[in-house]
Structure formats: C-alpha cells, structure tokens
VMD Tcl script that draws the C-alpha trace (Angstrom):
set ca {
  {6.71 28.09 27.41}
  {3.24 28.20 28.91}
  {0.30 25.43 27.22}
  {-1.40 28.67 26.30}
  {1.24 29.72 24.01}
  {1.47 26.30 22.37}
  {-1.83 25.14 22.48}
  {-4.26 27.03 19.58}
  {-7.41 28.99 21.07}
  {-9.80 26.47 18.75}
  {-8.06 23.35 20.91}
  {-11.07 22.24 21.81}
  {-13.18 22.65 18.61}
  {-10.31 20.85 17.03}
  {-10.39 17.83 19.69}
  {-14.23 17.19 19.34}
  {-13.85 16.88 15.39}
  {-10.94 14.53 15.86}
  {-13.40 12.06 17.91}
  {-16.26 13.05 15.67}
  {-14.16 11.44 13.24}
  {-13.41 8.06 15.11}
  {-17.27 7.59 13.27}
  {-16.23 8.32 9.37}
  {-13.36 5.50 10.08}
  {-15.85 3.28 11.41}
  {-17.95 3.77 8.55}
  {-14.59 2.85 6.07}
  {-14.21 -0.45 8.15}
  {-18.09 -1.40 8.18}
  {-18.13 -1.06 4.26}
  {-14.71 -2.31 3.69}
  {-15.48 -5.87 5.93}
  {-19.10 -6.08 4.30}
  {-17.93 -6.04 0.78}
  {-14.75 -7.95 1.04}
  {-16.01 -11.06 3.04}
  {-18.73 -11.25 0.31}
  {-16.29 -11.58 -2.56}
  {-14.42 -14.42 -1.39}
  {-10.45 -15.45 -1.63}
  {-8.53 -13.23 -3.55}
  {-4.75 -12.57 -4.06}
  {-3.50 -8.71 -3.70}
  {-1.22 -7.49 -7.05}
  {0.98 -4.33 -5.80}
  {3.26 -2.30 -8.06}
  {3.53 1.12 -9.59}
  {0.53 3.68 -10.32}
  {3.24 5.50 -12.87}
  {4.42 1.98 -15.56}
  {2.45 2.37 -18.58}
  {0.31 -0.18 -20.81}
  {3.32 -0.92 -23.25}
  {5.73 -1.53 -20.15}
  {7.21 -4.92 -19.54}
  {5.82 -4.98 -16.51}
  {2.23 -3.85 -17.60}
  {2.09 -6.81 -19.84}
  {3.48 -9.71 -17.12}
  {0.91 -8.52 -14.60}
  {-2.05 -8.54 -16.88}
  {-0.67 -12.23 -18.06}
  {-0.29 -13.24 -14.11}
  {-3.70 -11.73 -13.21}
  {-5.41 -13.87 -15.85}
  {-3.75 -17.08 -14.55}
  {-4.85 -15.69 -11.03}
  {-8.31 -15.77 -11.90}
  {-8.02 -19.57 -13.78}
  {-6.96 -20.91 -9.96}
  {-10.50 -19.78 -8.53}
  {-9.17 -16.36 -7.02}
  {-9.96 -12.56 -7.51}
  {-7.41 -10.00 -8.14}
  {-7.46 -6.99 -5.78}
  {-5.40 -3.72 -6.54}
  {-5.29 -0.44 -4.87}
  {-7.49 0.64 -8.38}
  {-5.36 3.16 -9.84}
  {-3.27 3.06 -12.96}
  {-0.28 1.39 -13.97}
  {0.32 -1.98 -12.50}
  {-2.59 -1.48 -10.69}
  {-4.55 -0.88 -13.97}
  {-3.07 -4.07 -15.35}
  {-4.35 -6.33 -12.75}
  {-7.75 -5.22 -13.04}
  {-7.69 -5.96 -16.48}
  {-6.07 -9.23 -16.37}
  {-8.75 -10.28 -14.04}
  {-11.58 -8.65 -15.80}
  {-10.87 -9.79 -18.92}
  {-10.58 -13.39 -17.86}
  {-13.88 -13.25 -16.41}
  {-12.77 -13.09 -12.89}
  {-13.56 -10.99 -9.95}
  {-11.78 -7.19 -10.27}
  {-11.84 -5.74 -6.85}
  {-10.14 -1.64 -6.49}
  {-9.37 -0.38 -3.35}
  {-9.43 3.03 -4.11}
  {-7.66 6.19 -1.93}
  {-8.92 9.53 -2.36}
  {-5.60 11.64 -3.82}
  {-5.22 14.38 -5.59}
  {-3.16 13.44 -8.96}
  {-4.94 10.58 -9.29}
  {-7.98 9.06 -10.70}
  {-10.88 7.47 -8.73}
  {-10.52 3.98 -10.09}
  {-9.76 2.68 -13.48}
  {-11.54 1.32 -16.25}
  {-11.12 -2.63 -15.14}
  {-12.46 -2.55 -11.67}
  {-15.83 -4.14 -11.31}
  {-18.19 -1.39 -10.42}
  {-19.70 -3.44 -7.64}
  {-16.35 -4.54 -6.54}
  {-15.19 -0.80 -6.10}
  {-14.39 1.01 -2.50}
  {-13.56 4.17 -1.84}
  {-11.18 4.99 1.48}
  {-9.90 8.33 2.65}
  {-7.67 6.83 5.37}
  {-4.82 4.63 4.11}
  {-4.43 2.51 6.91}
  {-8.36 0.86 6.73}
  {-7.52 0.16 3.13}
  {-4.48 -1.34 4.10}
  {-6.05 -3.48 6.83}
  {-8.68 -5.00 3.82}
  {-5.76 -5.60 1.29}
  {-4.22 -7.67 4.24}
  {-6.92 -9.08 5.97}
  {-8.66 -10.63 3.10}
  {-5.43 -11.20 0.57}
  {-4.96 -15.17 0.06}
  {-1.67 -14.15 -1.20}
  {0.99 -10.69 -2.12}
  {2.16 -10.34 -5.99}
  {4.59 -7.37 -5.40}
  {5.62 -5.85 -8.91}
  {8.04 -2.48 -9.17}
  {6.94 0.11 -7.17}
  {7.58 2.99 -5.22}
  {6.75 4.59 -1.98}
  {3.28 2.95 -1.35}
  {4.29 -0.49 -2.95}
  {7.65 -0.64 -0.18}
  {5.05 0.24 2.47}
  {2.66 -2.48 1.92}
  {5.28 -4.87 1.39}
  {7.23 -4.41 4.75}
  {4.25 -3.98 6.38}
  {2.88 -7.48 5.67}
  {6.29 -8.91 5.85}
  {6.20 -7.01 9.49}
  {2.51 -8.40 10.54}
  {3.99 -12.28 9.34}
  {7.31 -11.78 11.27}
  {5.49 -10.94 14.17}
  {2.56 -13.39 13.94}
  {-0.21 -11.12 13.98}
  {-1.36 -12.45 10.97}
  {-1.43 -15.80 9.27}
  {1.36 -16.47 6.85}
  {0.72 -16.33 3.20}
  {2.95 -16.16 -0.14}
  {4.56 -12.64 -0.41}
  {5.83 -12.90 -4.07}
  {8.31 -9.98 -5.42}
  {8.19 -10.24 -9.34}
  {11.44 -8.54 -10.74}
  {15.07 -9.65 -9.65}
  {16.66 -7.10 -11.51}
  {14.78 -4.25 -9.40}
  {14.20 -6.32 -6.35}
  {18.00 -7.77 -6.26}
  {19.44 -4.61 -4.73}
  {17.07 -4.44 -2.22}
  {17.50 -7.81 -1.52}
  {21.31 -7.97 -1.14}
  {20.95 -4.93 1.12}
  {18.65 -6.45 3.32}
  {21.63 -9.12 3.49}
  {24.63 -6.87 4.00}
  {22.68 -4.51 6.38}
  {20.09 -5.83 8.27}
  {21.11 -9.66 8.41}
  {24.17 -9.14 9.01}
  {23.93 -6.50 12.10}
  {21.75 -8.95 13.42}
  {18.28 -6.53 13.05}
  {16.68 -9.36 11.62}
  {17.41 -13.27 11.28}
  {18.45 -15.27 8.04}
  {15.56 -16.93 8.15}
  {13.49 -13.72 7.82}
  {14.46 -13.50 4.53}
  {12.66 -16.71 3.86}
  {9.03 -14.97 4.30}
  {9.24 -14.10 0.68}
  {10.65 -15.38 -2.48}
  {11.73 -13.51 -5.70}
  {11.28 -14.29 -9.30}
  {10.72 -13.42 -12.99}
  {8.81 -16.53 -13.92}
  {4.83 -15.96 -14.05}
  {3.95 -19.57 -14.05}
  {6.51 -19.67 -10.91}
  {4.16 -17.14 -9.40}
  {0.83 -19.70 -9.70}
  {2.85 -22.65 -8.87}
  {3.19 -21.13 -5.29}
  {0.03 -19.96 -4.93}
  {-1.45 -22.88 -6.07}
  {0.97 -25.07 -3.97}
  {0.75 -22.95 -0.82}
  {-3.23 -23.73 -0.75}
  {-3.48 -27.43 -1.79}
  {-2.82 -28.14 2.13}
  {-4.65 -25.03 4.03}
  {-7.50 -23.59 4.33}
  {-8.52 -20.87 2.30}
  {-9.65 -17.93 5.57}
  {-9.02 -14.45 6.61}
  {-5.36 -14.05 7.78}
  {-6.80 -12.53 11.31}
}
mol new
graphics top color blue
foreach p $ca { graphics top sphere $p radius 0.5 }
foreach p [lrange $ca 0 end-1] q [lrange $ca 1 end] { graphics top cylinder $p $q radius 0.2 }
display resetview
C-alpha cells in the first residue's frame, strides 16, 4: 500500500492544526501553574462522579474534607459530582479553600455548587489537569471510583515508584472495595515479580477518617510543605 492511499488528501491541513494546538495546551499549563501556586498546599480527594449525597461514601468524604481544611490545607477535586461534589463541600463549608479541576465532557456538568468560583479551572486535555492535581497535591485521598479514579491512582503510584516526583501519602479509603484490588496486586503482580513487596508500601488502606489526618498530619510534621517536581 502506497502513503497516498493511507495518508488523507487534507494531511497537511490536519498537521498544521495539530501544532497550532501545541499553543491552546500551553495556554492550559500557563493558567493551571498561575492559579495553583497561588493557592498554596492542598491535598487531592479522588473518587466517583456517579455516588450520591446520601451514600456512605458521600458523607465520610465531606467529614474528611472538613478535617482537611482544620490542618491548614485546601481540598482539590476534579469538580464534578459525587465524591468529587462532597469534597468541595466539606472544604467549603469549613471555611477552607475549594479548588475544581474541571474537564470539559459531555454528560457532565461544568463544576459543582462547592467549588470556589475563583478557585475554578477549566481543562480540555486530561493530562495538564492531571499534571496540576499531581504537581501541587500535598497528599492523595482515593475514595471508590472508577475508570478515571484507577488512572490517577496508578499514575501517581507510577511517578513515586519511579522517582519523578517527590513521595507523598497516597491514602485508599475503603477496604471492602479496595481489598480485592489489593490482594490481586499480591497474587499477580508481586508475586510474578512485576513489581516488589515493598511497592505495595507506597500506599496504605483504611476506613478510619481520623486515620486519614493522622498521616497527613504526621507525614508533614518533618518535611517541607513544596511542589512534588
């Protein structure tokens, strides 16, 4: 098969908007690194857009994000609903700082009612929002989640492992839907060698809220409160 059969005949309309576009993801980073260093430490609370208000879940992450906000921190979320939702309001309603990361998608709404208007941003590309929830995250609260909550969590676990980042508490609240996961990782990837035992050891897993602050506020009585790159 010849390039001219594969190849489109707008090619090279199509190549000049992809480096036009180098510029709009510029732009996301500018905004996202001017805003963020302004608000100061915060810890990151992932989990499911889809768990609603009278959810078990819902209700710990709202109590969590208040005691967040009590240890001088701010309480980032991705901005959506469901656990999102419920960290925005924990933090809001506790007087602290309510930062959304929003992504542009189609079943869902721009931000929700907790985030701090001036502590809102907008992304189109998922991976500049993901370097601001990283780069500027004191700490990771992982609650039940799905697609997007596995991604962030392996990723940072990934960027730790590899030390491209500093390390910093990754926290998965729920044994029950963690523990599978968890014993997996064991049984599969420990044990064919893919990873080492003491990988496992770049997170911790519990139920216990007050467990959750204890670590965070443990973790930072000895270091220095920076970006993690």
């Amino acid at each position: 098969m010849t390039p001219e059969r594969i190849a489109p005949d707008n090619f090279d309309k199509d190549n000049n908007e992809d480096l036009w576009s180098i510029f709009k993801v510029m732009g996301e980073f500018v905004e996202g690194y001017d805003k963020m260093m302004k608000i100061g430490p915060c810890v990151t609370i992932f989990g499911s857009a889809r768990l609603k208000p009278d959810h078990p879940y819902y209700e710990k992450t709202v109590d969590l994000a208040s005691k967040i906000t009590e240890l001088g921190f701010g309480v980032i979320t991705g901005g959506g609903p469901g656990i999102m939702e419920a960290g925005n309001k924990g933090a809001r309603e506790a007087g602290g700082k309510s930062v959304g990361l929003c992504i542009d998608l189609p079943f869902e709404e721009k931000a929700n009612p907790y985030v701090d208007p001036k502590y809102l941003i907008s992304f189109k590309y998922f991976f500049a929002r993901k370097v601001m929830f990283v780069k500027y995250a004191q700490s990771f609260v992982v609650f039940p989640g799905g697609f997007g909550t596995l991604d962030e969590l392996f990723e940072a676990l990934t960027l730790i492992q590899t030390q491209k980042i500093s390390r910093f508490p990754v926290i998965l609240v729920g044994t029950e839907f963690w523990g599978g996961m968890i014993d997996w990782l064991k049984d599969q990837l420990v044990r064919n060698g893919t990873i080492s035992p003491d990988d496992l050891d770049l997170f911790t897993l519990t139920d216990d809220v007050d467990q959750v602050v204890d670590i965070i506020e443990k973790f930072y009585s000895t270091k220095h409160i920076e970006p993690n790159f």
